[in-house]
N, C-alpha and C positions, 0 to 999 in steps of 0.2 A: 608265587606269581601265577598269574589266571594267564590266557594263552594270546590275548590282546597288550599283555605286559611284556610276554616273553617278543611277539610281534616288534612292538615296539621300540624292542631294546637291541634286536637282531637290524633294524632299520636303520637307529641313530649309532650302530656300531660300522657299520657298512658307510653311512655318509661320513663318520669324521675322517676318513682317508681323505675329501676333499679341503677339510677344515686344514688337517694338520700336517697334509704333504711327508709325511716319516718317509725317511732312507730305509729301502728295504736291501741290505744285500739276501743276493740268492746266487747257489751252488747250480746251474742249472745244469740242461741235459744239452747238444750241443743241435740234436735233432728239434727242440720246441725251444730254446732260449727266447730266438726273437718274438715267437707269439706269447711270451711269459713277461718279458719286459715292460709290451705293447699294453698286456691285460694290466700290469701293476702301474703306468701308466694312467690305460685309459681313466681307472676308477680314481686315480688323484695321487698315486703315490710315485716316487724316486727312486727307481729302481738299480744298483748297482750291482754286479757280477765278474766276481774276480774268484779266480781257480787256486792262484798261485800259493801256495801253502806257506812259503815266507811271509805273507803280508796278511795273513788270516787275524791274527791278532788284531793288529792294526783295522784292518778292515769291518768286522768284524764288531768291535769293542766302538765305531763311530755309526754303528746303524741303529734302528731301534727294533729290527723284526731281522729274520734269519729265517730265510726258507731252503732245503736243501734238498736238494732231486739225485737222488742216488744211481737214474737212469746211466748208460753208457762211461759201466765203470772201469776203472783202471788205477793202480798203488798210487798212484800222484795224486789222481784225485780225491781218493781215499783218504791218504792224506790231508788232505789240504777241508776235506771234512770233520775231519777228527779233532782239527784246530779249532775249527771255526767255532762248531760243537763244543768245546771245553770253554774257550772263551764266554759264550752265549751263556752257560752254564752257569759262570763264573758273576758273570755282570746280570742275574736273571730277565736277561732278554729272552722275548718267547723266540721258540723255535717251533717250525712246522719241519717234519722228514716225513719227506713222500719215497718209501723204499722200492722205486720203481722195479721191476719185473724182479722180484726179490724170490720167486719161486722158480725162475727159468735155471738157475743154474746154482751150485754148491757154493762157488766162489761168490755171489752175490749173498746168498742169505748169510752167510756167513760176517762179510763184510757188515751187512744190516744189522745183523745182531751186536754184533760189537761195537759200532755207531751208536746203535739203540743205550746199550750199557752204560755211554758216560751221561753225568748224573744232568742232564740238561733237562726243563720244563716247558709246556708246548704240546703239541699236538703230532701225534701218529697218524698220519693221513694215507693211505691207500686204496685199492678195489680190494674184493672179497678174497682174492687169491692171494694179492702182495699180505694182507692183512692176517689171512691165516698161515703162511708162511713167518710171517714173525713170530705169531701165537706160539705156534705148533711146533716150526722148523722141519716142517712139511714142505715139499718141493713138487711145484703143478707143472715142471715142462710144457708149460703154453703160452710162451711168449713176456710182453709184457702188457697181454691185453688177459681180462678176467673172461675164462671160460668156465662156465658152473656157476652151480651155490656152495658154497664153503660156511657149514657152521662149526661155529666158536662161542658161544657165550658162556662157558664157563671159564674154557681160559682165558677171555677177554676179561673175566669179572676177578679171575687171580691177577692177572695182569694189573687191574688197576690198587686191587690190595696190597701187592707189593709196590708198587708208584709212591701210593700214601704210607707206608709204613718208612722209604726212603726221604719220604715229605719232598718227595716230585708231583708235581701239579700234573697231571695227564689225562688228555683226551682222546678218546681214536676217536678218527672220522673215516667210517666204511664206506665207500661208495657204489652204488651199484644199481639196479631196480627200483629199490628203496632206498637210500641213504639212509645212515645211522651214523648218529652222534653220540657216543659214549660215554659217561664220568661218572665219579663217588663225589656226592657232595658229606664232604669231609664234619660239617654241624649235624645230619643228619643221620651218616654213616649208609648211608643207600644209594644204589648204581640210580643214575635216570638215565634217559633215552629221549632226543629227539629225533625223530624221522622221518624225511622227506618222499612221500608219494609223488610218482610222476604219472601223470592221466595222459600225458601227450608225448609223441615219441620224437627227438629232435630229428629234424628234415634231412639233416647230412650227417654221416657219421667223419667228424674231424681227427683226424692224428693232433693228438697231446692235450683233447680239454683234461683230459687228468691230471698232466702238469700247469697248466693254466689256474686250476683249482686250487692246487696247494699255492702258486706264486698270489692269486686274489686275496686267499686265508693269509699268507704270509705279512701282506698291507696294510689288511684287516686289522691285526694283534697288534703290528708293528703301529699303527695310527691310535689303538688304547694304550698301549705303553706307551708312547708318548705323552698323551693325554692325562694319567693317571700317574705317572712318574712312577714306579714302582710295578715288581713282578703281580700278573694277572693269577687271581684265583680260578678254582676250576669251572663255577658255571661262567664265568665270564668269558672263558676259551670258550668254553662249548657253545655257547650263546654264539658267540664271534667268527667259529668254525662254521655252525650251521649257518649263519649268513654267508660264508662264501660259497659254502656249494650251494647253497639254495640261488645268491647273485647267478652264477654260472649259467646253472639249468634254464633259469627263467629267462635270461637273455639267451642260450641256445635252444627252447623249447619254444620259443617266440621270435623266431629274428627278424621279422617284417609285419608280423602282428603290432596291434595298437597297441597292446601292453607293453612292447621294448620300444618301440617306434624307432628301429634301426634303420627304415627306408628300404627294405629290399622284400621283393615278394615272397608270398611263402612256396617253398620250393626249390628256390633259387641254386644256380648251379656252387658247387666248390669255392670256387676261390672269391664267389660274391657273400659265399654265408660266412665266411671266416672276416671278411671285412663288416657284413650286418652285425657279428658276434659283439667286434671290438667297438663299433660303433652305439650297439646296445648298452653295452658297459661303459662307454665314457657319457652317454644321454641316459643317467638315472631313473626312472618314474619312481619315487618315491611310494604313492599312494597303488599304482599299480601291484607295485612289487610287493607291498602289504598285502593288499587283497587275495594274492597268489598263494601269499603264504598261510593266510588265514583258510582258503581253502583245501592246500594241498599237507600242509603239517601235522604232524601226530603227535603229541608229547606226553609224556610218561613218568612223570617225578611220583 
């Protein structure tokens, strides 16, 4: 695929959430749930959020996408991921896990690792730190915001060898500076890479676009599995992943520019750019949001 192909397909994977309306359940965090619901929402999806680890199955087994935010843990919730996880696994519904602040403490990357473990298909989504705390099991006591550069690509590229040798479908999506979209395409046996240049720096810094990210990606996957009836391949994730974070950035890299046309000026205080964000995201520019990409995308096959 030439890079107006790939363009194109990251576009019409982004729109069918309006087409197909998919049930996304999501495990969320209890700090960002409602601006997660709002984003899986604006862009066209159904968003449901149930904890409770008795009804995971159930739950769970009626959606078409599974996003799960590992932020603000505790054994219940753990729980009640673990289920949801196996189910998904089970029925190869994708899954996005965003292992929120997975380097701040023992007890977290630990629970991540072992979430990560059961055999479910989908996408690893995090920043540089959560990301290399899964890799590695390296631990950045810094929150659950990324401090640093963290590299990994050699065990990102075992990471994905053993994925395919389990015949798990996987994608990491790094987020950070750069954005990087990770996968083996399994015909050709070779790692790509797409990746997101940012030239513009967003005007406010919000609490939870990271979680918002994963919950958009979660919509995303969940509105082609719909569509396609059947578990997604890997450039398909990846293709569908790099559209959410690219959705995201471009609606918070623009929120009152004519390219998102969310109505609010640029600069605008807090709590008017978190409403331009969500406003961004449910008023699509199709053609803009192309152009963006065509200018600001890297790809690497």
């Amino acid at each position: 695929m030439n890079k107006e192909q790939i363009v194109e397909k990251m576009v019409s994977g982004l729109m069918a959430v309006q087409r197909k309306r998919p049930l996304v359940h999501m495990i969320p965090n209890y700090v960002t749930a409602a601006l997660c619901a709002d984003g899986i929402s604006a862009i066209g999806g159904r968003p449901l959020m149930a904890q409770a680890a008795e009804e995971m199955e159930e739950i769970t087994g009626s959606a078409c996408g599974l996003a799960v935010n590992l932020g603000q843990p505790s054994n219940e919730k753990y729980a009640a991921c673990e289920r949801a996880l196996v189910t998904a696994g089970k029925k190869g519904i994708p899954v996005v896990l965003d292992p929120v602040g997975a380097g701040a403490s023992g007890y977290r990357r630990e629970a991540a690792a072992r979430l990560f473990s059961i055999p479910w298909s989908g996408v690893l989504k995090g920043n540089s730190s959560e990301i290399h705390t899964v890799l590695t099991g390296s631990l950045a006591h810094t929150g659950v915001d990324s401090v640093g550069n963290f590299f990994h690509e050699a065990e990102a590229e075992k990471l994905l060898l053993q994925m395919e040798s389990q015949n798990r479908s996987m994608v990491i999506a790094e987020t950070g500076p750069v954005d990087k979209i990770l996968w083996r395409d399994r015909d050709g046996g070779k790692r790509k890479a797409l990746l997101l240049h940012h030239e513009t720096e967003r005007p406010v810094v919000l609490v939870g676009t990271g979680c918002l990210t994963g919950a958009v990606m979660g919509a995303i996957l969940a509105a082609a599995w719909k569509e396609k009836g059947q578990p997604l391949e890997e450039t398909e994730t990846a293709l569908l992943a790099a559209a959410a974070v690219s959705a995201v950035s471009f609606c918070g890299e623009y929120p009152g520019d004519v390219r998102s046309a969310a109505g609010c000026e640029y600069g605008c205080g807090y709590g008017t750019y978190k409403t331009a964000l969500l406003d961004a995201l449910s008023r699509f520019q199709e053609e803009k949001y192309g152009a963006y990409l065509m200018e600001n995308l890297e790809i690497q096959l």
